[in-house]
N, C-alpha and C positions, 0 to 999 in steps of 0.2 A: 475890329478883329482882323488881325492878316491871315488868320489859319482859317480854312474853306472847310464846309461842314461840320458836322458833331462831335466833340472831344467824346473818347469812347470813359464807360463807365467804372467806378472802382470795383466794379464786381469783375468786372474783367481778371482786373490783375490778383485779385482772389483766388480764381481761378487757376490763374497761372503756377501763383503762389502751393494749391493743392498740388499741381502735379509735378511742381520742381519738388517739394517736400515729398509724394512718394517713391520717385524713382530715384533721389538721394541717397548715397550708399554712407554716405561720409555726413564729416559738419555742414552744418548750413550757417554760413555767416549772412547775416543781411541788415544790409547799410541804407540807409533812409534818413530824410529829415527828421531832428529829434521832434520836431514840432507838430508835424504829422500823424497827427493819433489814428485816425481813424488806420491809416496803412500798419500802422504799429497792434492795431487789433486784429487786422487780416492774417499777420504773423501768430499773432497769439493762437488765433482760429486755427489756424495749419497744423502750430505746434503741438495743439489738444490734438486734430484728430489722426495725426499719427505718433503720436504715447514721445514726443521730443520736450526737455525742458529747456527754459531761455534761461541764458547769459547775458546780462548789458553791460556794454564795454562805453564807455563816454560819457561825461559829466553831465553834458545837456543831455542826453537819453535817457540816464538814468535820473536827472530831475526831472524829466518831463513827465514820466512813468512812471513816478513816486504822487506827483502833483496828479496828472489826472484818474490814477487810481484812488486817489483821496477825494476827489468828485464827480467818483463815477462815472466819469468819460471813458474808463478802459474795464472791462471784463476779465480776469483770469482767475482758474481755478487752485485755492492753496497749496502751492509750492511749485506752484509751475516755475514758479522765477526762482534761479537758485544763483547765488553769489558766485562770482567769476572767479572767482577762487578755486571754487571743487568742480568747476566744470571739466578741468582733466582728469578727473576720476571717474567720470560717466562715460559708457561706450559712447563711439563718434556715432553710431544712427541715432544716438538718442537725443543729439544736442544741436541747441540751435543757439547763434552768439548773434543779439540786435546792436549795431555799436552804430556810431557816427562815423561820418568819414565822404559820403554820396557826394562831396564835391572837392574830394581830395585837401581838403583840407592842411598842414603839415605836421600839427601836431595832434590829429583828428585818429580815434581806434582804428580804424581801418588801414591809414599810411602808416603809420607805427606796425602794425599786425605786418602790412604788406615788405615793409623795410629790415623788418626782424627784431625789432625797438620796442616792442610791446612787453609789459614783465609777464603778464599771465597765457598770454596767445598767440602763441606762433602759426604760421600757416602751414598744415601739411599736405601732400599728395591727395590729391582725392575728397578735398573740401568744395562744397559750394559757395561758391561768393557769389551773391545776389545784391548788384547793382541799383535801388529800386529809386532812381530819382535821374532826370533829367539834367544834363549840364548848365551850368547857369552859364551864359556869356562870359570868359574873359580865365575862367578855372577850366577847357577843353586838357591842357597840358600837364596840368597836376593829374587830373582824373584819370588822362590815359595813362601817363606816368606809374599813377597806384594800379591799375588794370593791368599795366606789362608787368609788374614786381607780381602781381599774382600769380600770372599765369608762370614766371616762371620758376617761384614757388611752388609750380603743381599743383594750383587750383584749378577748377572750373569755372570760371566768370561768367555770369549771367547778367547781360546788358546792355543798354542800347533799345531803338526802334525799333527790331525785327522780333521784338519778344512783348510782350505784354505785362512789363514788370512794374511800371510807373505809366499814369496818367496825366496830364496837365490838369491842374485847378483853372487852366482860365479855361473860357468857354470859346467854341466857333465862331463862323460865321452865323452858319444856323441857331446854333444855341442862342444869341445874341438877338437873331429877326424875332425867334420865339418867345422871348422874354418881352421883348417892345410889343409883339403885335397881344 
């Protein structure tokens, strides 16, 4: 392990998650691995308890969250999820859009949303975009590329190290001695 000390915990960004979502005036969009369930619950979590319903925008998202709601792996309460279709007829505090995209991808919901390419989601003034995945090596210039189309879309981008939005899955240094010893 090259990273020194303890990878901090998903409940962190839990956290985080609760208080981007209260102080949100607007949409909340947020882009994550489709594969990532457990961060795809923390969203769900949020969306209950401030009365917000999700949107999935992307193929893998929305298979992933068709699949592990069919084994249980994801939690939500009847009709939280509503087809991306009539999400613009619900007030912007009420909505939250999970799509793909977290590595800029080019034909990923997020760059489409960010570019204006999207048929169902445009981005307007005053939306949160929630970043919630680390950059993989070698996609830095796609990601920031869709980060600048956001911002100058007039969103609020959330993302990066200095926020608590995303956790690595590997482990520390420490985590690593603690697992051997």
């Amino acid at each position: 392990a090259e990273k020194p000390g303890y990878t901090l915990s998903e409940k962190v960004v839990g956290e985080t998650f609760d208080k981007i979502f209260k102080d949100a005036k607007g949409r909340i969009i947020v882009t994550s691995f489709a594969s990532l369930i457990n961060r795809i619950q923390q969203v769900i979590d949020s969306a209950v308890k401030y009365n917000r319903k999700i949107a999935v925008a992307g193929r893998s998202m929305v298979n992933n969250i068709e699949r592990a709601t069919n084994l249980g792996y994801l939690k939500a309460p009847q009709g939280l999820i509503v087809d991306i279709k009539r999400v613009n007829n619900l007030p912007d505090n009420e909505v939250v859009i999970l799509c793909t995209g977290s590595q800029g991808e080019e034909y990923s919901a997020l760059v489409r949303m960010a570019n204006g390419d999207h048929r169902q989601i445009k981005i307007k003034y005053g939306d949160t975009v929630v970043v919630s995945a680390s950059p993989i090596p070698g996609n830095e210039k796609s990601i920031y590329g869709t980060i600048d189309s956001l911002f100058k879309e007039g969103a609020n981008v959330v993302y990066g190290k200095d926020v608590d939005v995303h956790v690595s899955g590997h482990g520390g240094r420490e985590d690593l001695r603690d697992l051997i010893n």
